[in-house]
N, C-alpha and C positions, 0 to 999 in steps of 0.2 A: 833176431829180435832187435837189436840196435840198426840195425838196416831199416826195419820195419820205423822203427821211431823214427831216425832221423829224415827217413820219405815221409811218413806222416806230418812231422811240425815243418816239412818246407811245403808243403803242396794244398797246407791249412794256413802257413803264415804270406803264402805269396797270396793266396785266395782272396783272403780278406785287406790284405793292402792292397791291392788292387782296388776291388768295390770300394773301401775308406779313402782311395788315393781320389780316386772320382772325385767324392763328396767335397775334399777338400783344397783341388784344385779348382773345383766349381765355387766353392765358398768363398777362396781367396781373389778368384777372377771376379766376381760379385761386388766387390770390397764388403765381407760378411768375415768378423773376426772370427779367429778359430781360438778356441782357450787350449784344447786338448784334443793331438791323433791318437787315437791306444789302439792297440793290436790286444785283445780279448778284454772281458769286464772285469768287474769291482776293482779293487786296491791293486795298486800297484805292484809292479816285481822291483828290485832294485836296478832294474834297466829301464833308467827313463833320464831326461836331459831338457833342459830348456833351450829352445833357439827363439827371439825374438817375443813376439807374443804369445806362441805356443807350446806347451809344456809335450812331449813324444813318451810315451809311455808302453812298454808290454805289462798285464795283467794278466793277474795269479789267472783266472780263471780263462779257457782259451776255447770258446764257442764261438766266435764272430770276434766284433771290436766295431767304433764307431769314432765319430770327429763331435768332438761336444762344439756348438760352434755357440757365439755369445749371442743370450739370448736373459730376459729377466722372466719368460714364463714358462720353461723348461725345468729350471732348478728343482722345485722340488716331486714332481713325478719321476725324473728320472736319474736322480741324484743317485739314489741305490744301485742302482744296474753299472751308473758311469764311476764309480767309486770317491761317494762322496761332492758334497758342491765346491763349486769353485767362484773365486770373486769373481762378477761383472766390473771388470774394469775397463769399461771398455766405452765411447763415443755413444750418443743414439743413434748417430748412421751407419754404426758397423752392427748397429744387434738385428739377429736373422728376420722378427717380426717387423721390422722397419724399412723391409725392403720390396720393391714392388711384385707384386703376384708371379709374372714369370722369371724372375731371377731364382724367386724362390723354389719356382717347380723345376728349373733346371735344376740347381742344387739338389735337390730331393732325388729328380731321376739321375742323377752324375754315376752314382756306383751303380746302377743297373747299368745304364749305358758302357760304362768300364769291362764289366765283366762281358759284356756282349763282343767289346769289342778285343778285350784280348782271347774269349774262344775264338772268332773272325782272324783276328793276325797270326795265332797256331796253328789253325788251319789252312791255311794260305800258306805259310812257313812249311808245315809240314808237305803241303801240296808239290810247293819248288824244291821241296828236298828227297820226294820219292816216298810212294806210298804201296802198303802193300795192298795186293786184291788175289781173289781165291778165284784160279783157272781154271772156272767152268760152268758153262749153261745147259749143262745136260741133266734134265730130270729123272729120275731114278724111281720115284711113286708121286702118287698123288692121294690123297687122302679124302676122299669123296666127303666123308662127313664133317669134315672142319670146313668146306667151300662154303662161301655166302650163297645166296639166292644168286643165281643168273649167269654160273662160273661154271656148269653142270659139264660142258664141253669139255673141261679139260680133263676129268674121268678117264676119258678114248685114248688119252695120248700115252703108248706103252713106254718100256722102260727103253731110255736109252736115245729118249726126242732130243733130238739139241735146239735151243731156240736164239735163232740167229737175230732175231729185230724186233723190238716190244714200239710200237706206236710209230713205226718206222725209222727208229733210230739201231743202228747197230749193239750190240751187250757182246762185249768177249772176257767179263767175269759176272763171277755170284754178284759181285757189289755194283755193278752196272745193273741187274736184274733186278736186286731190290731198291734200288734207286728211281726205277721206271715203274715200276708197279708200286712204286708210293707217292710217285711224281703226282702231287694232286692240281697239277694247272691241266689235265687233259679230260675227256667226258668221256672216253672208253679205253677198254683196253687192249688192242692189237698186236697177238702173238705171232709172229713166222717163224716156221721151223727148215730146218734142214730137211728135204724128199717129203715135206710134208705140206698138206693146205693149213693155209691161218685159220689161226681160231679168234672170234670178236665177241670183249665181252662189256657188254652195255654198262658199266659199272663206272659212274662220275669219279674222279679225283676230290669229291667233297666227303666219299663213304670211304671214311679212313678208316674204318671198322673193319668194312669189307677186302679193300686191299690188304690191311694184314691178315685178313683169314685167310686170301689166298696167297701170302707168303709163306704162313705157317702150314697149310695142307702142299704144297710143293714140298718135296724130299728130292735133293740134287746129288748126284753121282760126282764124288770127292775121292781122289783116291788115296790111299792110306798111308801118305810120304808125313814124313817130318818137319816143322818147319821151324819154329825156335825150340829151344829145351829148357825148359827153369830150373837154374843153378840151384842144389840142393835139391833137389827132387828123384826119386827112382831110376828114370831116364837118364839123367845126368853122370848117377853114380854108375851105370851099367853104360857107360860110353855113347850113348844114341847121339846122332850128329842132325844139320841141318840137312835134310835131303836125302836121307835114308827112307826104304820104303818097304813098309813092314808087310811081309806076304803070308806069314803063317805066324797063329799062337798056337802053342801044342801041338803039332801036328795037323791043325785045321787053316785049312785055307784062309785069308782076308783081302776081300776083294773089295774093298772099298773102307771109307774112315767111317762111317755110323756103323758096320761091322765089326772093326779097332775098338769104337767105343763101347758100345755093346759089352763086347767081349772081356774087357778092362773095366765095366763098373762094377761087374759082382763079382770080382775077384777080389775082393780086398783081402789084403794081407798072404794069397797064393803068390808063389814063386809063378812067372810064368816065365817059359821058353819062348823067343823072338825069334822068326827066321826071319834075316833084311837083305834087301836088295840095296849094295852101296857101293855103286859106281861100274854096276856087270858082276861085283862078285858078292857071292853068297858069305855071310857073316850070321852069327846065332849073338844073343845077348839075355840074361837075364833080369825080371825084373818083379819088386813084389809091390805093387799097387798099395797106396796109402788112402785111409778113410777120409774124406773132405765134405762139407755142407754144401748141397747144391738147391736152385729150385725148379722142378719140374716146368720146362717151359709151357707143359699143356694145361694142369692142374693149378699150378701156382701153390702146391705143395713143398713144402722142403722135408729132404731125403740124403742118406747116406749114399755115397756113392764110392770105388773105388778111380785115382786118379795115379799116372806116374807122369807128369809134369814135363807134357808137349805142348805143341801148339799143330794146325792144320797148317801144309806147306803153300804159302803163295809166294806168290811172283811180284816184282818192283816194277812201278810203273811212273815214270818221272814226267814232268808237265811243265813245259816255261810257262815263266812269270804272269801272262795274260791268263793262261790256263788256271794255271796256279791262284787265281783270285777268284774265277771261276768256280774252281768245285772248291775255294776253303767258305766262297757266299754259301753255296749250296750246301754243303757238308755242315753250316753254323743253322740252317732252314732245317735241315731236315732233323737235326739231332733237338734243336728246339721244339718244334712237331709231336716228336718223342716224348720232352720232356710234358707239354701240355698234353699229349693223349694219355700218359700215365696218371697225372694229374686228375684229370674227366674223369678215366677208370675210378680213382681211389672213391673221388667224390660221389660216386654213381655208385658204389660197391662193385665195379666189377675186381677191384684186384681188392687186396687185404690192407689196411694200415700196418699190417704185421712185417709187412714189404719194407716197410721203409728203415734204413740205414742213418746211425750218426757214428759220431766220432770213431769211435772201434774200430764199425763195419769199415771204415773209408782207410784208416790204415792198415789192416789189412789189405783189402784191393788194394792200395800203392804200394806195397809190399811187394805184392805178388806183380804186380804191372810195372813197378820198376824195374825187377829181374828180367822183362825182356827188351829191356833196352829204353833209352832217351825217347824217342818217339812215341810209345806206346806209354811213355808215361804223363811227354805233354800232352795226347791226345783226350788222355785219362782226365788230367787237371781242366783241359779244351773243354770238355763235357759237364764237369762240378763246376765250371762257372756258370755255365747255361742254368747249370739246375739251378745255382746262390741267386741266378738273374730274376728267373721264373718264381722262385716261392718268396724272393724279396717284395713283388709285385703284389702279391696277396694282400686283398686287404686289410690286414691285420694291423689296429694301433702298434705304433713298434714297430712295424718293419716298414719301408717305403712308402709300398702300396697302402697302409692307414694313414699317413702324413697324407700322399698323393690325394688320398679320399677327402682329407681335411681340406686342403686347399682348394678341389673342386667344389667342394657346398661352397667355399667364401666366395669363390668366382659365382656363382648360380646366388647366393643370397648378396652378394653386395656386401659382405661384413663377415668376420669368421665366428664361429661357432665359439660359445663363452669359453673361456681359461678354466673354469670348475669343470665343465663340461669334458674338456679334452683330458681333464686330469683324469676325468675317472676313465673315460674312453681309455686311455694310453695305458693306465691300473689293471684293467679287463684284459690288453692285449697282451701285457705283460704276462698276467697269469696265463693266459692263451697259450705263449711263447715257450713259459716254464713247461707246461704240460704236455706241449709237443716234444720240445727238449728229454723228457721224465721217456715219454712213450717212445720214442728215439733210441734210445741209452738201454731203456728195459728190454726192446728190440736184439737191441746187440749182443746183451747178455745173455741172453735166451739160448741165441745163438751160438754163443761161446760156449755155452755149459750143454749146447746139443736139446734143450727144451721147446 
């Protein structure tokens, strides 16, 4: 539990200083006073300091945080949320409306830009420091009815196809596979196999739909090794190590890890018997799987499952520096991709608002993501910037992306939109923010209580 806390307020207080550091390195480069940086809203905690014109403050309440920057028509819309007004004492060349249209929209995009740019340097970091990937392009089934229109070919291909080249580029793991088969700069998709003829499927890199359905109808042959263990968990207390390979529960064979898993979801709370392979000799371990919330990746159902607290064993794969900038561009593209096709989804109805995670949910996963290790927990943090980047951009009065909207009518009309007017606009997104916030939180709880 204090693990769980203490990963949760660093991986929510570096978040939001980041995004706020933006804003207010952009503000002071501007010459645009800043009165107040706070790390989360209303009143104050008693950790706060003045340096020069800016008062630094953390707040009681720890959602976000914002740079009140000196302004005479801000005060009272958002006096409440910033915890209370504060004097304009300040020049007319330092207040934010007084300064010319792109200074100002830099400022506004500076924390999106920030978080973009520290998922980008995490990743590139983590790139030059060795990343894991899952040793195998061998398909296992296919799933005929999850394929989009025009992918019908890949039905034919039995258990056990290795696929050596997607578009003519070599794949020697899963995560080079679904890298290519999401790569949306190509207008088909060409598979080569090992003793086998290609298969070609007419499906553009703009049907990002269709590409993940034939990610998800692909089922790959993983075999049933260990790869981290989560401290505190089943696995751990019954001794499981990194690179142990489990070959039998109960007596029954396990030829591969969707077998492993299988087998360990509906046993909660059974003892089961482990035979492993570690290192040529045969070892037995026991373990009794723990209940956990999962969500069905086909359904988008959540369901009990049981869990003993492994991970699938991959391999390190290290990349200099050039590389290394390489796939952390590509790794910040495609995980962004992600966040906007979920996004599309929610908005389209294909997934649920029921989906969506706040506070709780996030420490938790950092919990759980920091127990296996430094890496897996910046990558974790790499990822919630994209998403703080992506829903800052919405246009919601209140976040960014409503400023951002504000500023383009002034550019298009010659003049900005009246001061009553944004008040109430800014009132609306506010409420907007609360309710997302409310549905967020009631989310979590739901979840927590098993509802």
């Amino acid at each position: 539990m204090l693990l769980t806390i203490g990963v949760t307020v660093v991986v929510l207080g570096v978040l939001i200083f980041v995004h706020e550091l933006g804003h207010f390195i952009a503000a002071k480069g501007v010459g645009i006073g800043v009165q107040r940086f706070s790390i989360g809203f209303g009143p104050a905690t008693p950790l706060r300091f003045q340096r020069g014109e800016t008062e630094y403050i953390v707040a009681w309440v720890p959602l976000g945080g914002y740079v009140k920057m000196a302004s005479r028509e801000e005060q009272e819309s958002m006096s409440a949320l910033e915890g209370g007004e504060t004097p304009p004492d300040f020049p007319e060349d330092k207040l934010f409306e007084n300064k010319p249209l792109p200074a100002r929209v830099l400022v506004i995009s500076a924390g999106v830009i920030m978080n973009f740019l520290f998922a980008w340097v995490a990743y590139v970091v983590l790139a030059a420091g060795g990343r894991l990937e899952t040793p195998t392009t061998t398909i296992g089934a296919v799933e005929a009815e999850a394929l989009p229109p025009g992918a019908e070919a890949l039905t034919a291909l039995p258990y056990g196809t290795e696929i050596t080249k997607i578009n003519g580029d070599s794949v020697r793991s899963l995560d080079a596979v679904v890298r290519a088969i999401a790569d949306p700069s190509g207008d088909r998709l060409r598979f080569d196999f090992r003793g086998r003829d290609a298969v070609i499927l007419e499906i553009p890199g703009t049907s990002a739909s269709a590409r993940e359905a034939i990610l998800q109808a692909l089922e790959f042959v993983m075999e049933p090794r260990v790869g981290s263990v989560v401290a505190g968990q089943p696995a751990s207390a019954a001794g499981l190590q990194r690179g142990d390979l489990i070959t039998g529960i109960d007596g029954d064979t396990i030829r591969s890890w969707t077998e492993l898993v299988a087998a360990v979801e509906s046993r909660v709370g059974d003892t089961l018997m482990l035979r492993i392979d570690r290192n040529g000799q045969v070892v037995t371990a026991q373990v009794a799987p723990v209940e956990q919330t999962d969500v069905d990746p086909t359904t988008g159902e959540t369901r009990r499952v049981g869990r003993i607290g492994i991970s699938i064993y991959q391999t390190q794969v290290v990349y200099s520096l050039p590389q290394a900038v390489v796939v952390g561009t590509r790794d910040t593209w495609d995980r962004t991709r992600a966040v906007l096709f979920t996004l599309k989804a929610m908005i389209f109805g294909d997934v649920s608002f029921r989906e969506l995670g706040g506070p709780i949910l996030i420490g938790q996963v950092s919990g759980q993501v920091a127990r296996l290790g430094l890496a897996s927990l910046v990558s974790f943090m790499a990822f919630l910037s994209l998403n703080l980047a992506v829903l800052n951009l919405l246009p919601i009065p209140v976040l960014d992306g409503g400023h951002l909207v504000f500023l383009f009518l002034e550019g298009v009309r010659g003049k900005p939109l009246s001061q009553a007017l944004r008040i109430r606009l800014t009132q609306v997104g506010l409420l907007v923010l609360l309710g997302i916030m409310a549905l967020v939180i009631t989310n979590d709880v739901f979840r927590l209580i098993g509802g």
